[in-house]
N, C-alpha and C positions, 0 to 999 in steps of 0.2 A: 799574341801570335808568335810561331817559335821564327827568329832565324832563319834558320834553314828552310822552313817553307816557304814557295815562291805565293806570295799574295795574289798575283793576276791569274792561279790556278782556275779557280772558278771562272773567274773570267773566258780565261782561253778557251775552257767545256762549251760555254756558253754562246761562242761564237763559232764555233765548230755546229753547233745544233742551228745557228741563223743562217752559213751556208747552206745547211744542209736543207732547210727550209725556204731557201729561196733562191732557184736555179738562176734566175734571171745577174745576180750579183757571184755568181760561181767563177764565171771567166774573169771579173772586175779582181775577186779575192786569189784565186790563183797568178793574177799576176805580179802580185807584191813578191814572190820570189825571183821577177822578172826588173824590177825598179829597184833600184842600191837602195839602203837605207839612207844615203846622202839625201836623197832627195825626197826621204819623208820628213813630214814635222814629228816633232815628239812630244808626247803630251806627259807630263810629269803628276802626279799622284801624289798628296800628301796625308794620309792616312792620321797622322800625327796631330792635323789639326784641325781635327774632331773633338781633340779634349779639353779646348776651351770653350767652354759650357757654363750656363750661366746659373748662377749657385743659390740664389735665394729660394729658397724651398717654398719661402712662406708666402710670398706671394700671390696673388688673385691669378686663374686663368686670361681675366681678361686686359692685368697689365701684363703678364709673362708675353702677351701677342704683341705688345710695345717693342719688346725687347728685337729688333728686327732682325740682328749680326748675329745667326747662331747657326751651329752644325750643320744644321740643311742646308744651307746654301751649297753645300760640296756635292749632297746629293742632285739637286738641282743641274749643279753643274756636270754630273755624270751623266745625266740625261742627255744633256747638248752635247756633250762628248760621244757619247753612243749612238746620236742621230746623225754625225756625219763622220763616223766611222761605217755607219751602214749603207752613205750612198757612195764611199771610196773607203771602201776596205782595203784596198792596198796603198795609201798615202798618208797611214797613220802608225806611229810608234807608240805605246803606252809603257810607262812604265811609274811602277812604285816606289817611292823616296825613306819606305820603310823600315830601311836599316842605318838610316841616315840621321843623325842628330846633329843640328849646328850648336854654335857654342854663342849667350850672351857677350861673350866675353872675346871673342873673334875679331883680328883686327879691320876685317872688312866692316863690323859693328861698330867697336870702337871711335875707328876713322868717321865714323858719321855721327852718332851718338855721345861720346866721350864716353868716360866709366863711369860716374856717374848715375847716370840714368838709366844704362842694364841694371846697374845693380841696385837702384830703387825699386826696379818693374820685380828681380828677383824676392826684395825684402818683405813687397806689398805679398806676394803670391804665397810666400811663406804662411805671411801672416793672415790670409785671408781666413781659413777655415776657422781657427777659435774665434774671430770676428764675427764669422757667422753663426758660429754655433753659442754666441753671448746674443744672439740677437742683434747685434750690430752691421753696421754696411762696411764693405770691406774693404772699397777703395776712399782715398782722403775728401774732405768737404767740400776742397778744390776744384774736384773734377766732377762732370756730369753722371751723376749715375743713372740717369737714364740711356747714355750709350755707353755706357765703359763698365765690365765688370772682370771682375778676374776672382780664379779662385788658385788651389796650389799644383792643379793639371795643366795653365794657363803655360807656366814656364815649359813644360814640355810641348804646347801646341809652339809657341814661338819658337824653341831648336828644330820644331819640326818642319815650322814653314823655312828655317832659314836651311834647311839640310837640303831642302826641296829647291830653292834659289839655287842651292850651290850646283846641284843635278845637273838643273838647267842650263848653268852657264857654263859647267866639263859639257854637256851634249854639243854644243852647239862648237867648243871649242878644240875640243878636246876628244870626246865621244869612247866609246868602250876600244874603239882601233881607231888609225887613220880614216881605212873603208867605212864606217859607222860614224863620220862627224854629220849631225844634222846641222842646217842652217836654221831650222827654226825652230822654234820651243815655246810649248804654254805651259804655263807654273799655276797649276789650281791651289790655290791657300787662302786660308785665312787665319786670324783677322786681316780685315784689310790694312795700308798704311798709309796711302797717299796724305792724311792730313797729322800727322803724326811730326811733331818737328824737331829741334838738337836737343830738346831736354824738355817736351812735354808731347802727354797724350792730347790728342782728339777724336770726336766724330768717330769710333768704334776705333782708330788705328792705336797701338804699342811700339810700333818702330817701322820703320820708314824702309818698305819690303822693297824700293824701286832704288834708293841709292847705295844698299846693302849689298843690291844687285851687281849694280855701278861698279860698286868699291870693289869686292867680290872679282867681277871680270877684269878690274886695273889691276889690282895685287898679283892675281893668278893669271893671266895672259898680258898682259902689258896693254890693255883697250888705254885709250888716249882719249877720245872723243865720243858721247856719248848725247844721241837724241833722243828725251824725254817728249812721246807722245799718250796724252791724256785725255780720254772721251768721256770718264766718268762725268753723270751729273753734276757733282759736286767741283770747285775746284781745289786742285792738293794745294793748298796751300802751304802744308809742311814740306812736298816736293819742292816747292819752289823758294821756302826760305832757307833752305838748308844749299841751292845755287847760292843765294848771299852770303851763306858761311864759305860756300868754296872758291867764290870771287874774294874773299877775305874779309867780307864784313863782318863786324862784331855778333854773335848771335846772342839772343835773348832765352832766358826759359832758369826753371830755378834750381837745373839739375847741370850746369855749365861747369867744366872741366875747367883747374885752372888754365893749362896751357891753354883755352879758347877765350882768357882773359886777359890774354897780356898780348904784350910785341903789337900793338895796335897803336896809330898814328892818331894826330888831332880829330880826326876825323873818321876814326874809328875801325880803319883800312889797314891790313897788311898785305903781303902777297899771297896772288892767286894759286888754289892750290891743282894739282892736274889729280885725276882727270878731271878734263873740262866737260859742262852740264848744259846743253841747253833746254830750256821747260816749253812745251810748245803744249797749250790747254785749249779747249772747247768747255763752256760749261755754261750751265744757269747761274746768271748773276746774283739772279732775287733765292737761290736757295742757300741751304749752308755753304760755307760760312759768311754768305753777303746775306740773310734772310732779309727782307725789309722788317723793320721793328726789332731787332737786334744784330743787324750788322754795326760796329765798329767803322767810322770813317775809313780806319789805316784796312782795314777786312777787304773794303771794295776798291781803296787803290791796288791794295796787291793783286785782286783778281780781275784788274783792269791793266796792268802793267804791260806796255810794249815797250823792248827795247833790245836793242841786236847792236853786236859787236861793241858795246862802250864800259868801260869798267867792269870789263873782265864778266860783262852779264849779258845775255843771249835768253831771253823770256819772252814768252808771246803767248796772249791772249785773247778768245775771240769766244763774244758772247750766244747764247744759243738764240734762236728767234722762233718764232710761233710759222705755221705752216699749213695751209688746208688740205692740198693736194700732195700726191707725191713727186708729181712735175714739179709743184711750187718747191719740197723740198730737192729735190735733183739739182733744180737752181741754184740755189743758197748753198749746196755743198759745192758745186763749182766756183760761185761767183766769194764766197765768204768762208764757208768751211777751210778751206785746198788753202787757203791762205797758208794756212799753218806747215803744208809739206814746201811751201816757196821760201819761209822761215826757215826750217830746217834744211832746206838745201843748201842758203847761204848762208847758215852757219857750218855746217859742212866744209863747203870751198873756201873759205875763211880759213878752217880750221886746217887743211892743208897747207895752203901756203904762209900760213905760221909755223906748222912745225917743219916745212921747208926752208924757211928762213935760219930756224934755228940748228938745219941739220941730224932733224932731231926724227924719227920715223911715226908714221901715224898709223895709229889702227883704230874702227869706229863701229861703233854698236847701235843701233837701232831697240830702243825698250818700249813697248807699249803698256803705260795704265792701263787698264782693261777691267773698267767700271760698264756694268751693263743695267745702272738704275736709271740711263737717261732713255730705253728703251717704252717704245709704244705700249708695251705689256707690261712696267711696271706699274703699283699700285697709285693710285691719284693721289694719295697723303701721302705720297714722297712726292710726288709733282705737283707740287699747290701751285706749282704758277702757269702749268698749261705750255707748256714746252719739252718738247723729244725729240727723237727721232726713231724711224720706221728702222725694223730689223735686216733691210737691206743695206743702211746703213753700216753695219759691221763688219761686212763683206766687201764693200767698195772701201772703207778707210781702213783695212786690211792690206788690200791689194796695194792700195797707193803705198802703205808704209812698205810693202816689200819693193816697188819700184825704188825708193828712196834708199834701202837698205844695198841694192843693186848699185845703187849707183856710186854709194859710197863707204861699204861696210863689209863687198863681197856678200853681200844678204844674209848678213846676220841680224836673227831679230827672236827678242827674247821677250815674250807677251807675260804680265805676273798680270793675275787676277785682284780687280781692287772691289768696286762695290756693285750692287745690285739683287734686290733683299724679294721681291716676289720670285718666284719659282716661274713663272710663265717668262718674267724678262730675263731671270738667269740661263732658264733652258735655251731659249728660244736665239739670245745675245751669245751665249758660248757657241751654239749650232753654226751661226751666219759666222762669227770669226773665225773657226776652224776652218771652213770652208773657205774665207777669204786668204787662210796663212798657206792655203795650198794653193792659192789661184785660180782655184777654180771658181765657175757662176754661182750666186745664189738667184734661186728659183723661188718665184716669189709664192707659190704653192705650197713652199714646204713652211714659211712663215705664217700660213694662214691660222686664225683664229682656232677654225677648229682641229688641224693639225697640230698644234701646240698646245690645246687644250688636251687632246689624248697622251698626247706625250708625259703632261705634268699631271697626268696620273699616278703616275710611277712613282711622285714623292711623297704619298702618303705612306705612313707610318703600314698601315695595313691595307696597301694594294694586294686585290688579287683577281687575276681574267677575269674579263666576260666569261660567265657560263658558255653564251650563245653567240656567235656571232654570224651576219653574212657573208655568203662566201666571198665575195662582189666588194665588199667592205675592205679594200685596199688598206685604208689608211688607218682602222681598226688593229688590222692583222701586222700591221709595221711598225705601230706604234707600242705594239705589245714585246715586239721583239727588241724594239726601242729600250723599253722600262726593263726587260732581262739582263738585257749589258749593262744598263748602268745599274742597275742596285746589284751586282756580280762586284763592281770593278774594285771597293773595297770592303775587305772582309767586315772590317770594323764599322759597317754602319750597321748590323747583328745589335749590337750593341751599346753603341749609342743614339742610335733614331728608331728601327722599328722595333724594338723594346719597351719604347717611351712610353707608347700606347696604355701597357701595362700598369708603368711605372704611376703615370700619372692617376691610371681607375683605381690602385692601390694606397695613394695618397689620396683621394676622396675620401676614402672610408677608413683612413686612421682618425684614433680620437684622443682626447683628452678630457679626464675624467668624465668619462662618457659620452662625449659630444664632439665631433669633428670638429675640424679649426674653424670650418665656412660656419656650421650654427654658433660654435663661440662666437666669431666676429660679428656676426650679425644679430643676436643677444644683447650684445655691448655695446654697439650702438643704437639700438630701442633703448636700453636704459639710458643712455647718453641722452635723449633725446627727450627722454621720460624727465628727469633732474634738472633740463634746461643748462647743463655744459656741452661746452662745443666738442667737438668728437676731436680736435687740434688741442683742445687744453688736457682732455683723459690723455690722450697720447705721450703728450711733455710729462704729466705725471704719471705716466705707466700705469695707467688705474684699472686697466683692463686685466694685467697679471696674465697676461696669456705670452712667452719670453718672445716669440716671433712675430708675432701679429701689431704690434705697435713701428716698429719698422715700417710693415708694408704698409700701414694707414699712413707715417708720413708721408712716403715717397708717392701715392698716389694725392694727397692733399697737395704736395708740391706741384705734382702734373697737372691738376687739375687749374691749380693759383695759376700757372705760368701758360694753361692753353698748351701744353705737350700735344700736336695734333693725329698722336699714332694710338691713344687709349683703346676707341674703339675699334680701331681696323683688324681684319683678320689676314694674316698673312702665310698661316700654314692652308695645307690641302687637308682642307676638313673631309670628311666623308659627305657625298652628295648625292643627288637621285637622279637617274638616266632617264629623267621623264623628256625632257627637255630637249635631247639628242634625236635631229633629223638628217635621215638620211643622207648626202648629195650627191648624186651617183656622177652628175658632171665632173667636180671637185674631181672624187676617187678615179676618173680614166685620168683627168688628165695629173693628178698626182703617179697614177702608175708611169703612166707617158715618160713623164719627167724623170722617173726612175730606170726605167729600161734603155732612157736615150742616153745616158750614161755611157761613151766608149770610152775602151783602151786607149784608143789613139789617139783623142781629144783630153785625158788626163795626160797622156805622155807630153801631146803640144802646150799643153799651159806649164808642164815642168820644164819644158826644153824655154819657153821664151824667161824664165828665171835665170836659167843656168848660160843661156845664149845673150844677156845683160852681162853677164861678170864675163864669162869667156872672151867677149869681142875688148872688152874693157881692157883686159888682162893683154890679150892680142896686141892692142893699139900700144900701149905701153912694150911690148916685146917690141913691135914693128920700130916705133920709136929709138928704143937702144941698138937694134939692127942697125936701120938706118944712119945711125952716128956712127955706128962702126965698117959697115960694108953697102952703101946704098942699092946696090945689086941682087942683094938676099932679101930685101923686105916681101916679095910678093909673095914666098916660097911659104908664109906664117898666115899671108890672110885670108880674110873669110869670103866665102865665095855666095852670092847671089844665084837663087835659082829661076827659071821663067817666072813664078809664082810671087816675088820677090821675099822669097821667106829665107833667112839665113842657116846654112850651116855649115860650121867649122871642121878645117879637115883635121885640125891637130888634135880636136879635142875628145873626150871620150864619152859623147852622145849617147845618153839612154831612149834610146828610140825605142817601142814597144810592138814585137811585130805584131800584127794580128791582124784580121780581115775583114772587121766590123768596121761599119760604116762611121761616118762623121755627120749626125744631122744636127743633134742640139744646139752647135753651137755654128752655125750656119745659120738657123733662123731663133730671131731671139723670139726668146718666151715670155720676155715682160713687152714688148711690144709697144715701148714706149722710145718716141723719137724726142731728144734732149742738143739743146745747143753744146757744139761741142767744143766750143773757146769764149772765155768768158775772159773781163779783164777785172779787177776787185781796186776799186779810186781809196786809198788807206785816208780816213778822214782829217790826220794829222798834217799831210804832207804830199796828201794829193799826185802821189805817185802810182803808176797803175804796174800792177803786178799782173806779168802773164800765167794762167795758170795752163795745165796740160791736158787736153783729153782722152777717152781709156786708151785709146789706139797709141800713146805715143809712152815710149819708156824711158825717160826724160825728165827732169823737173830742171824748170826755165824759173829766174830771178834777177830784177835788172834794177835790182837796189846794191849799193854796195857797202854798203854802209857796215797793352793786349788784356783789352775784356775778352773771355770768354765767351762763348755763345754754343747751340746745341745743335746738332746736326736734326736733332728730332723739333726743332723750332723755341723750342722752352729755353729759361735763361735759371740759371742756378748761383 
């Protein structure tokens, strides 16, 4: 694409034709010229990293479905992006990181990675393509090639995610003006990196997109203090050992910079280095990398580790649990989830009066992992152990991280996307968190099965409308405008996704000496079978003579020895039959309902109580130095209470949105579910009971004060 064209062009058409098709969302859209840009999120676009794509040609269709970490997932992701741009069009910034290339070699990289290990990731990428084209596998022995592959586009997806990191964190700090600094920002990228550590790959990650973030926003803004929150399934493990490298412990890995091997004490410790990390995880124990039957002992301490404020380490993690109901889950995220933002609070206040101690000024960031495979819609062979969470989920530990972010970061909070490989949990998990980074409600309608089933329409290669639809059929007609914006938002899925279609009918019917590769393979093994050799010993002596087909027999003979449990699943949107599709005319009123009770004023109220945390904050600190200096002037700054007890500041400069529509939705709730609203969580170590906060309160309260390898896809290599 050239330069000079703006990428979101299509896009912008595309949303011009959805107002214009849907009056009901007119006054919502029109008043985004009414709302500063401060106070929308921005969703960041990586066009770039689409072009790590997975290279072996030769491969069966039905391990290429193995392969889970691929291009779609961005698609996917557009989808959730464009379903809750469509119910607040005016509370969302898009934009494309297309011109944007980071550098391996950046000391935001560096500083996390050493050199070293960029420039392995470079030499392998180099070298993959005559690797492939000999027939060979392109990454070393080492690594699992069932989640890791790279080809020589690989290096340009990775500057492109890291170009996209950087976007995010000038938006948020920085922004195209003063008037344009967003507070929050979501970074759609991949590969993912949470388990990526200082000098090796894992589990689909290349480098480690959450402390590059880190590094990134310390270098270029002076961030001091940074909270690492993690909902993916999985847990980062390489987020969290690369905290040990920056408490100063010795790191491990076979691509270690000298400097990260000296200056270390008996004990294998130097000093801590700033910024300072704290890891705060949710995850499944029993999945990667604790799988049962190839976790590593040291695998399940690490993702078991609690510890706050001692040797320079601030980690915490809290295992997922099984759940019947959504009450039951509601529970658990009070009573055991929240744990984690009590964590993160007191490492917060910690973190200020140390660097008040030393005179020294703080500034702090809020980063969300933003793994959405522990979602109810992801596939059951990534959840083999029967643990989630409901996609309301994303929207409540949203909200709390921007309370947290209020409280101590001026609400800064910068979401990078990690994992989540089916399309219903990507769509569905990016939908509920946008929605939550704005503050506003998730509706548990727009979650529903069959809503998110029409959504994840959109990511088949060859979506195209209903002929026919009814007119009545709400959720039909939404969801088609749903699938317009996002396959609009980058130009380059033309051609790398709904091409593929082609690509791949085209490579069916190529042959060699007059036979496809499928009937050679499957020839050669009838003879194999015929002679009484094992189809593992023709392979080792290449007896088949076909240059690419002996590869792909190991690597599924591998999968097959080690129980890989992703062989047969299918994880793209195959083409399927509308036989199956019932009406629900209930559903569609009250999905419209939920659509049209959308007002101005009740998006403006959930902005204003964001903006109305940092203001009062900011206030009390002013009233505070007033008052040392003239005890007389303090009243003249503060904020005034009104009948209603709802606050607003006279100083400040209040985006209030006039308009004359009503307030109902959020007057009576629509999930209708009544939840205990204080819970206390007994920590099994130390029997301390941590209060946590209910939604009403903007607050987080804490009255503590204190390497085997293994496969993310279950197989062991």
């Amino acid at each position: 694409m050239s330069q000079d064209k703006d990428p979101l062009e299509k896009f912008y058409l595309q949303f011009q034709k959805f107002v214009q098709n849907n009056p009901n969302v007119i006054s919502a859209a029109r008043a985004a010229s009414q709302i500063p840009e401060s106070a929308k999120a921005i969703v960041i676009l990586s066009p770039y990293s689409l072009q790590h794509i997975f290279p072996r040609e030769w491969v069966s269709k039905s391990y290429k479905k193995t392969i889970v970490e691929r291009p779609e997932r961005l698609l996917a992701a557009s989808m959730g992006i464009a379903a809750a741009i469509t119910m607040y069009p005016a509370l969302f910034t898009l934009k494309s990181s297309h011109n944007r290339l980071g550098s391996l070699h950046a000391p935001h990289v560096i500083k996390v990675h050493g050199s070293k290990w960029p420039n392995e990731v470079i030499r392998l990428c180099h070298e993959a393509d005559s690797k492939l084209r000999e027939g060979k596998l392109e990454v070393p022995e080492s690594w699992n090639a069932g989640d890791i592959y790279l080809n020589s586009d690989t290096i340009m997806a990775l500057k492109g995610s890291i170009g996209a990191i950087e976007t995010g964190v000038d938006s948020i700090f920085n922004g195209p003006s003063p008037e344009h600094i967003c507070n929050r920002a979501f970074v759609a990228i991949r590969p993912p990196g949470h388990h990526c550590h200082v000098g090796m790959p894992s589990g689909f990650c290349l480098l480690n997109n959450a402390n590059i973030t880190i590094e990134y926003a310390a270098n270029t803004y002076g961030v001091t203090h940074v909270v690492v929150l993690d909902f993916d399934l999985h847990h980062g493990d390489g987020t969290q050992d690369i905290c040990w490298k920056r408490a100063g412990f010795k790191p491990d890995g076979n691509y270690i910079d000298e400097a990260d091997s000296t200056g270390y004490d008996d004990f294998e410790k130097k000093m801590a280095d700033f910024p300072k990390v704290g890891y705060f995880s949710m995850h499944d124990i029993n999945s990667f990398p604790t799988e049962s039957g190839y976790a590593t002992r040291e695998n399940i301490k690490n993702a078991s580790t609690c510890i706050m404020n001692s040797h320079d380490l601030n980690i915490w993690n809290v295992h997922l649990s099984k759940w019947s109901t959504e009450e039951d889950f509601l529970k658990l995220y009070r009573s055991k989830y929240r744990t984690l933002f009590a964590k993160a609070d007191e490492f917060f206040k910690a973190a200020k009066l140390e660097m008040a101690s030393m005179g020294k000024p703080y500034k702090g960031l809020v980063l969300i992992s933003s793994g959405f495979d522990a979602s109810e819609f992801e596939q059951v062979s990534m959840q083999r152990h029967s643990v989630n969470v409901p996609t309301t989920f994303y929207t409540m530990f949203t909200k709390d991280a921007l309370k947290l972010a209020q409280m101590h970061c001026h609400g800064k909070v910068i979401s990078i996307m990690e994992g989540g490989y089916s399309d219903k949990a990507i769509t569905s998990g990016v939908f509920a968190h946008l929605i939550g980074l704005q503050n506003q409600d998730w509706i548990k309608e727009w979650g529903s099965e069959q809503v998110v089933k029409e959504i994840v329409r959109g990511c088949k290669p060859t979506w195209k409308p209903y002929k026919t639809k009814r007119n009545d059929d709400v959720i039909r007609v939404w969801a088609e405008e749903v699938i317009r914006l996002g396959r609009s938002m980058i130009p380059e899925f033309d051609d790398v996704i709904f091409k593929e279609k082609l690509k791949l009918e085209k490579a069916k019917h190529s042959t060699f000496d007059g036979q496809t590769i499928s009937q050679r393979v499957t020839r050669s093994i009838a003879a194999a079978r015929e002679t009484g050799v094992s189809m593992n010993d023709r392979i080792i002596k290449n007896e088949l003579n076909v240059e690419r087909v002996p590869v792909k027999q190991l690597i599924n003979h591998k999968a097959q020895q080690h129980k890989v449990p992703f062989v047969e699943q299918d994880l793209s949107s195959e083409d399927e039959e509308d036989n199956d599709y019932v009406y629900d005319e209930e559903l569609n009123k009250t999905f419209n309902r939920t659509v049209e009770d959308i007002t101005i004023d009740d998006i403006s109220r959930h902005l204003e109580t964001l903006e109305i945390i940092q203001d009062e904050e900011e206030n009390e600190n002013e009233n505070e130095r007033m008052v040392s200096q003239n005890p007389s002037s303090s009243s003249s700054s503060r904020s005034r209470t009104t009948g209603n007890g709802q606050r607003h500041l006279q100083s400040n400069g209040m985006y209030k949105i006039p308009s004359s529509t009503t307030t109902q939705h959020l007057r009576h709730s629509r999930n209708s579910r009544t939840i205990p609203t204080a819970n206390t969580y007994q920590h099994a170590n130390n029997n301390t009971s941590i209060a946590t906060y209910d939604d009403s309160d903007v607050s987080m309260i804490s009255h503590i004060s204190t390497k085997k390898h293994t496969t993310r896809s279950g197989g062991r290599w």
